[in-house]
N, CA, C and O of each residue as an XYZ file, in Angstrom:
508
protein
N     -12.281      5.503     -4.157
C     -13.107      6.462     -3.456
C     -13.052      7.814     -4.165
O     -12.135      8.298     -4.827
N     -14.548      8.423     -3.793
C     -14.032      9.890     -4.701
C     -14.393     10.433     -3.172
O     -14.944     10.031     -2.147
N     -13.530     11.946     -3.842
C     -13.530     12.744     -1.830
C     -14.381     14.009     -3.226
O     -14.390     14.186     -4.444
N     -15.026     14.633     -1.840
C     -15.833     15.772     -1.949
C     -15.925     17.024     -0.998
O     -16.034     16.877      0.219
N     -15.869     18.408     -1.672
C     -15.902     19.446     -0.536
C     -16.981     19.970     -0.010
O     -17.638     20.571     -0.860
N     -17.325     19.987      0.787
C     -18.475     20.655      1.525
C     -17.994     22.028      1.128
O     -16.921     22.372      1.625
N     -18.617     22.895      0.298
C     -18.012     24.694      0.822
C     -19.485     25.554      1.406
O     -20.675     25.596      1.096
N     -18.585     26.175      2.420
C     -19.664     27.265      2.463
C     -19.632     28.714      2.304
O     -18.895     29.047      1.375
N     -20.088     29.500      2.798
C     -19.724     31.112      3.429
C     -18.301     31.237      2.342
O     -17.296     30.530      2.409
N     -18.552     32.289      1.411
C     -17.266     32.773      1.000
C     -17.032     31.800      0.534
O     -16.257     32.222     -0.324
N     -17.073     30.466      0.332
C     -16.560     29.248     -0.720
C     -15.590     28.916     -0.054
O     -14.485     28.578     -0.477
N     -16.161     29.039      1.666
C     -14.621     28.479      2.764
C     -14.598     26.531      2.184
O     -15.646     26.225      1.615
N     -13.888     25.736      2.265
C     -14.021     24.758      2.502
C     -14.566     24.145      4.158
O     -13.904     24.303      5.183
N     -15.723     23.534      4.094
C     -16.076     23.110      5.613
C     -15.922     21.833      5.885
O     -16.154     21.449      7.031
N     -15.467     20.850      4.805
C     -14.722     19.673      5.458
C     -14.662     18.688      4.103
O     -15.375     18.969      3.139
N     -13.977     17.783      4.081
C     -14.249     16.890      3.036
C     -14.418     15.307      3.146
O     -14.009     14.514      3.994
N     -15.033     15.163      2.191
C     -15.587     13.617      2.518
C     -15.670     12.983      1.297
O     -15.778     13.546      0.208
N     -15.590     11.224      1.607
C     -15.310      9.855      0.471
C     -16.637      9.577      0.451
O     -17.492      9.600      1.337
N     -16.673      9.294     -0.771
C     -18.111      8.725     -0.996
C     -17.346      7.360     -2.153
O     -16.243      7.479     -2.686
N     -18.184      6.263     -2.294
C     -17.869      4.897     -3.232
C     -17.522      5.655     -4.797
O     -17.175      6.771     -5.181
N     -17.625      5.234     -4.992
C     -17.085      5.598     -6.971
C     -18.388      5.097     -7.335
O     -19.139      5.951     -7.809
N     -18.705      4.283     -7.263
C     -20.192      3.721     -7.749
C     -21.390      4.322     -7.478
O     -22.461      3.863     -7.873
N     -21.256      5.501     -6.712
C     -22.369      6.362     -6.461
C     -22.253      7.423     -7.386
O     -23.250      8.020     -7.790
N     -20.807      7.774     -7.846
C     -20.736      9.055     -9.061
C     -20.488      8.315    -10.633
O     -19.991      8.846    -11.626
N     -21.007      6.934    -10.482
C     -20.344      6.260    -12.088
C     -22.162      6.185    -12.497
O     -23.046      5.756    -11.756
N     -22.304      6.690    -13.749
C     -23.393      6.383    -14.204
C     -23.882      5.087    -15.015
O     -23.135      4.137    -14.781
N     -24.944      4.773    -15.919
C     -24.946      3.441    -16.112
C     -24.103      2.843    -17.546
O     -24.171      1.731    -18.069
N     -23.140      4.297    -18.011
C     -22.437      3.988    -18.997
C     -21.083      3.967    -18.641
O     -20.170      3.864    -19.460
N     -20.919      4.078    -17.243
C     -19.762      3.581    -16.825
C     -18.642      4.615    -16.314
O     -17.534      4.367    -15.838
N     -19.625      6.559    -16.699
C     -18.593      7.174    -16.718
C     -18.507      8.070    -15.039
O     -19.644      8.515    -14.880
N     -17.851      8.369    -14.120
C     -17.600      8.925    -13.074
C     -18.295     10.765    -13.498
O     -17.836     11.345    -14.481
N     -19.178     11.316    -12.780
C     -20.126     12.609    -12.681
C     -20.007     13.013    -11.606
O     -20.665     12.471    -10.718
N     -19.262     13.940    -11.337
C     -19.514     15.386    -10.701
C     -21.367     15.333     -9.385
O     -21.795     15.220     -8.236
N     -21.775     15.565    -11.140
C     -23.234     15.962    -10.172
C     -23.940     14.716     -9.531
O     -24.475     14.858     -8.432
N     -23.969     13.373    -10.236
C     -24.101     12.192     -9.322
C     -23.510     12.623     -7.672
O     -24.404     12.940     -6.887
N     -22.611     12.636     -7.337
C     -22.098     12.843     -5.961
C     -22.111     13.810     -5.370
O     -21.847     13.726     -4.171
N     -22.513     15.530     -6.128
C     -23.036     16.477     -5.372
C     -24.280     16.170     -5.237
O     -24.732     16.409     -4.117
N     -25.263     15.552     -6.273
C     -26.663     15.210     -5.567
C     -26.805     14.230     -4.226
O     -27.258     14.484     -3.110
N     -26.357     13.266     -4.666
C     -26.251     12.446     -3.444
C     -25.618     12.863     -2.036
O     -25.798     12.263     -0.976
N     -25.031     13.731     -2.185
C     -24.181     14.628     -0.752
C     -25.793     15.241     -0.596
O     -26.581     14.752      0.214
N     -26.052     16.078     -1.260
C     -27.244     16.982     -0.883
C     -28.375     16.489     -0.908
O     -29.391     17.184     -0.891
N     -28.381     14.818     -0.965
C     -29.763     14.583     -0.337
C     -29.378     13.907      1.056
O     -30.144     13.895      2.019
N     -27.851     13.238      1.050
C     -27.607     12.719      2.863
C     -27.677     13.501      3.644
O     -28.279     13.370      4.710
N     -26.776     14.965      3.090
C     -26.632     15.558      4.546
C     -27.243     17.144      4.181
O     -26.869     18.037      4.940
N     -28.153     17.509      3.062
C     -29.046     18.637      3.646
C     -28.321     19.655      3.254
O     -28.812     20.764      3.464
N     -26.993     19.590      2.595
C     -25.971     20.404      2.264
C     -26.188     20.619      1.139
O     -26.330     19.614      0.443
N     -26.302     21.869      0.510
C     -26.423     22.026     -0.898
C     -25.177     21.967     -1.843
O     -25.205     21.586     -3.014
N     -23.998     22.436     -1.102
C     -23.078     23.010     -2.052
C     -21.914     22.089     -1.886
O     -21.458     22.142     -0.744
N     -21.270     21.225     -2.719
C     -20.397     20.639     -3.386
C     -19.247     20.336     -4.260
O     -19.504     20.123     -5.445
N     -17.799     20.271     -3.795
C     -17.294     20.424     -5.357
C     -16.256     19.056     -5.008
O     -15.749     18.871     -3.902
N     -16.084     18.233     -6.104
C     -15.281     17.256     -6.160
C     -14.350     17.206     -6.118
O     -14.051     17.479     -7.281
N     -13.007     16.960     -5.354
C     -11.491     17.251     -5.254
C     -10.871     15.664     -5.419
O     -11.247     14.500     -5.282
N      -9.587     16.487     -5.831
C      -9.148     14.898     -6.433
C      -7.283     14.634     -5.082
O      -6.301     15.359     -4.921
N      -7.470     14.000     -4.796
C      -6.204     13.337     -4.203
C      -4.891     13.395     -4.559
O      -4.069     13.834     -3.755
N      -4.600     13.055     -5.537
C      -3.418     13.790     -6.562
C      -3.564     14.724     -7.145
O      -2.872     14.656     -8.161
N      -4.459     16.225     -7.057
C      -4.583     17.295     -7.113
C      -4.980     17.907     -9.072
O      -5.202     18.899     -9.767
N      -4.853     16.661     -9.094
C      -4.894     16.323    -10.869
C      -5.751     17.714    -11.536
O      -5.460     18.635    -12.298
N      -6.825     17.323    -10.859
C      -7.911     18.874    -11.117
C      -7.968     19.988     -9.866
O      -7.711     19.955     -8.663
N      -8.390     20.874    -10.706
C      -8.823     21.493     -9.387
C      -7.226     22.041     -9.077
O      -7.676     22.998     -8.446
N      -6.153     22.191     -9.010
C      -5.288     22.818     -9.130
C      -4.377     21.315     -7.387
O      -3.223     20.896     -7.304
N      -5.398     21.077     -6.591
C      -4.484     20.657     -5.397
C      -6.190     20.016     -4.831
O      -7.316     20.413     -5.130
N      -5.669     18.736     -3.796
C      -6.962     18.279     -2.719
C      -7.392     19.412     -1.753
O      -6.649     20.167     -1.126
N      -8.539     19.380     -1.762
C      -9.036     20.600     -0.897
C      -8.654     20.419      0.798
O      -8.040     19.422      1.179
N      -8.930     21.098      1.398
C      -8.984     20.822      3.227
C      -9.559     21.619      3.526
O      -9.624     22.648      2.854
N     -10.075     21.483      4.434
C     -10.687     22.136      6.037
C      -9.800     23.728      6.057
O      -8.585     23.901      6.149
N     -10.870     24.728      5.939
C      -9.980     25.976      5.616
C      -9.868     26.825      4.425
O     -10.012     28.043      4.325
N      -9.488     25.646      3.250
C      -9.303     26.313      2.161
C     -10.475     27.437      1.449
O     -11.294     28.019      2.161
N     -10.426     27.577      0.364
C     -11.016     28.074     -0.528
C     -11.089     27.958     -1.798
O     -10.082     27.954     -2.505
N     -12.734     27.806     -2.423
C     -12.895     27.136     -3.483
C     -13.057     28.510     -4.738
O     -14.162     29.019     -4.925
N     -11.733     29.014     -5.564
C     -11.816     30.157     -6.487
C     -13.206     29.688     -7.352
O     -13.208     28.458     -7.391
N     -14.183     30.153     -7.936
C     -14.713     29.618     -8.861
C     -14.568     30.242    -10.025
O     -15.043     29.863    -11.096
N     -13.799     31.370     -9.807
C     -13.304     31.995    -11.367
C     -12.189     30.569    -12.262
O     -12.303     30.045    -13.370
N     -11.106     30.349    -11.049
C     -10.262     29.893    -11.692
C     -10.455     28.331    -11.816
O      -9.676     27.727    -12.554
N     -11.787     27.390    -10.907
C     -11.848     26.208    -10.621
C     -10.636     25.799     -9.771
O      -9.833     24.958    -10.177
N     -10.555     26.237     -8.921
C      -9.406     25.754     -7.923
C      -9.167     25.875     -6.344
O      -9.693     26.696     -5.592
N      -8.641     25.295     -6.154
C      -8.847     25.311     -4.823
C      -7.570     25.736     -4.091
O      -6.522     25.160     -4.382
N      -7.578     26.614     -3.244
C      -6.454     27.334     -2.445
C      -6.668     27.103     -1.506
O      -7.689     26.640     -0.997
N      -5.279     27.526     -0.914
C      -4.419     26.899     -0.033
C      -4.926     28.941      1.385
O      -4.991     30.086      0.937
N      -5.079     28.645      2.458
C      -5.425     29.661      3.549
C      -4.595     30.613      2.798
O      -3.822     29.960      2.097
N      -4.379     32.187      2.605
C      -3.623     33.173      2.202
C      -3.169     33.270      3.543
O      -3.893     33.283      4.538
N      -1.669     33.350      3.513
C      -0.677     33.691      4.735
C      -1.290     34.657      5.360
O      -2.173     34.568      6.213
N      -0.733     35.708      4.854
C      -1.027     37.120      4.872
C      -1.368     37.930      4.370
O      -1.053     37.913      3.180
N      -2.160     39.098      4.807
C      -3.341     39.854      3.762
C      -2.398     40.358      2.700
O      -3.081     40.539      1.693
N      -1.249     40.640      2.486
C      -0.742     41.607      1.371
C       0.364     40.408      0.264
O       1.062     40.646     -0.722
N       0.019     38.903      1.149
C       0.339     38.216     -0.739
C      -0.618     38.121     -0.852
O      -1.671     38.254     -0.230
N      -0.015     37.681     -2.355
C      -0.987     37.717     -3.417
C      -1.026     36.348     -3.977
O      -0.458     35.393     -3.447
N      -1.769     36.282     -5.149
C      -2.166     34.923     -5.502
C      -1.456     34.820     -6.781
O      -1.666     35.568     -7.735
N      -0.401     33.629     -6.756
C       0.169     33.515     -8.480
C      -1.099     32.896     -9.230
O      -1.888     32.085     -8.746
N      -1.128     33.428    -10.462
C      -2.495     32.419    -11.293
C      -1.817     31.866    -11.961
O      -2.475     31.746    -12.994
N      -0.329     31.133    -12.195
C       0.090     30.254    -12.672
C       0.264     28.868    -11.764
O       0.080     27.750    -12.243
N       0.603     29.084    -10.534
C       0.649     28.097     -9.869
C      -0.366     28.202     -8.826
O      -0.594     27.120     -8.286
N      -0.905     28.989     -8.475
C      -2.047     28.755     -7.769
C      -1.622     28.963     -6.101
O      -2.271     28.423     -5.205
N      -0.481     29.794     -5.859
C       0.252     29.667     -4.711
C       0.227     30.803     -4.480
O       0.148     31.577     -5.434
N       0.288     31.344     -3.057
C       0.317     32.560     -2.243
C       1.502     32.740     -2.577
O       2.398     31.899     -2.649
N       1.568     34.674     -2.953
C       3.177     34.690     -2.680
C       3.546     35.865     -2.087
O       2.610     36.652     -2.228
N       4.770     36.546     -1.284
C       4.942     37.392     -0.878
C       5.396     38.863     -1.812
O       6.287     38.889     -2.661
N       4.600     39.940     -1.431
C       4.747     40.669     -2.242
C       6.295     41.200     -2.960
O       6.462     41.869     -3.980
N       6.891     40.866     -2.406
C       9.262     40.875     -2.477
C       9.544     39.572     -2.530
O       8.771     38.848     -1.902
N      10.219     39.182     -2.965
C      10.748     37.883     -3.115
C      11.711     37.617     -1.675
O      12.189     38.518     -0.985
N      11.798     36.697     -1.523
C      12.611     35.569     -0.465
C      13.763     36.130     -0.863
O      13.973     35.972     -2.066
N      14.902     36.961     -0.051
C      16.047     36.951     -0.170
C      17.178     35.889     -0.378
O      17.090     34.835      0.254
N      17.860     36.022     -0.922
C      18.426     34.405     -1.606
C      20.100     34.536     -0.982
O      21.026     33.913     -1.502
N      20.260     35.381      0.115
C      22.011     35.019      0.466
C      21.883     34.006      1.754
O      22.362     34.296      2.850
N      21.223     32.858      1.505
C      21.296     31.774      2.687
C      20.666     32.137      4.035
O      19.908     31.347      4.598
N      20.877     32.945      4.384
C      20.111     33.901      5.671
C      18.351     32.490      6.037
O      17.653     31.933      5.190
N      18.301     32.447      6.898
C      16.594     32.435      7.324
C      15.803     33.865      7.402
O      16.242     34.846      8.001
N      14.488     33.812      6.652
C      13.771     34.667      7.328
C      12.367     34.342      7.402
O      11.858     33.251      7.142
N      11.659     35.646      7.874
C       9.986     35.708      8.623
C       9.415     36.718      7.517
O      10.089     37.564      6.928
N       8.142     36.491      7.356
C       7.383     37.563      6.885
C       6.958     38.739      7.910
O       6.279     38.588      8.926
N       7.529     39.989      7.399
C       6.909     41.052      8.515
C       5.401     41.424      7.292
O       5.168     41.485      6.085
N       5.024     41.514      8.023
C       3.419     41.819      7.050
C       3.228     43.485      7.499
O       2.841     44.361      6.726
N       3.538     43.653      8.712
C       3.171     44.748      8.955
C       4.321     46.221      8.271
O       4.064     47.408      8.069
N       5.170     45.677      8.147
C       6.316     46.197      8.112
C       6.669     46.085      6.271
O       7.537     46.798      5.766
N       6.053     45.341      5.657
C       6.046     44.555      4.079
C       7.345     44.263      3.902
O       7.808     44.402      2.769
N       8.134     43.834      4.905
C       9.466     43.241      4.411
C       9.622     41.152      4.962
O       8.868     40.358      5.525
N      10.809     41.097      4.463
C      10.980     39.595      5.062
C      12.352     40.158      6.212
O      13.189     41.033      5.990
N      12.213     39.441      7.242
C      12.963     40.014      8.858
C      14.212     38.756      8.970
O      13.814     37.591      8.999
N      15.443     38.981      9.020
C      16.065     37.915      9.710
C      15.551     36.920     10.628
O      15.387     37.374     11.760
N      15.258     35.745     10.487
C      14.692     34.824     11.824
C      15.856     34.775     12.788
O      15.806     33.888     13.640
N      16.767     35.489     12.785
C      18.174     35.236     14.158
C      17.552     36.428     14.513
O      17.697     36.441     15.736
N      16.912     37.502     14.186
C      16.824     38.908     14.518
C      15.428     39.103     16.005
O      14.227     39.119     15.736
N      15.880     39.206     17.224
C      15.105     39.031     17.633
C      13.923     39.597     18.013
O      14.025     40.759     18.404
N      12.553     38.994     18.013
C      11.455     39.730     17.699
C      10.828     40.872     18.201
O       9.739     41.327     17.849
N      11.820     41.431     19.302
C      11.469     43.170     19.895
C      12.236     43.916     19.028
O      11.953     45.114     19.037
N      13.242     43.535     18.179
C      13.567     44.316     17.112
C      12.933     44.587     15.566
O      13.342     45.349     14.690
N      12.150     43.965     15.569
C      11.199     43.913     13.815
C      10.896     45.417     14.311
O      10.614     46.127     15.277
N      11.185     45.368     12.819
C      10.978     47.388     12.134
C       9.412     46.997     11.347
O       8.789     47.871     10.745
């Protein structure tokens, strides 16, 4: 099966869907992109299309419901946590603007506050 993204608005992802392999293999045998965005956009009236792969092979990861389709970088991201991470362009992953404190501790992202908060610390106390 090949899966496909519906995107819309902003290059949100609006859902994804399997279509046969034999609908994107042409008659030389090779699997096309635009074979299966055409055929999406003549079933369902939807213009816009991008092919995601299951083992994330391309495209950086499988798309979902939510995401977002970069078209600078061809990739597909994952919801941004919070407005002030940022985006690694090596791995393609949200990250917090300070790093994860590393002495064993649990913590929370304060976004408002731009720190990470003890999770034992209880939440009428976040600075």
């Amino acid at each position: 099966m090949a899966h496909f993204a519906q995107i819309g608005l902003n290059n949100k992802v609006i859902s994804v869907t399997s279509i046969n392999n034999n609908v994107i293999t042409d008659t030389a045998g090779i699997e096309r992109e635009d074979l299966g965005t055409d055929y999406l956009a003549n079933l369902t009236g939807w213009a816009v299309w991008k092919r995601t792969w299951k083992d994330g092979s391309q495209r950086k990861r499988f798309a979902g419901k939510g995401y977002t389709y970069d078209e600078d970088n061809d990739a597909f991201l994952l919801p941004k946590p919070f407005p002030s991470w940022i985006l690694n362009t090596e791995t393609f992953i949200w990250e917090a603007p300070i790093d994860y404190p590393t002495d064993g501790e649990y913590y929370v992202w304060n976004d408002a506050g731009g720190n990470w908060i003890n999770a034992e610390k209880p939440l009428n106390n976040w600075e």
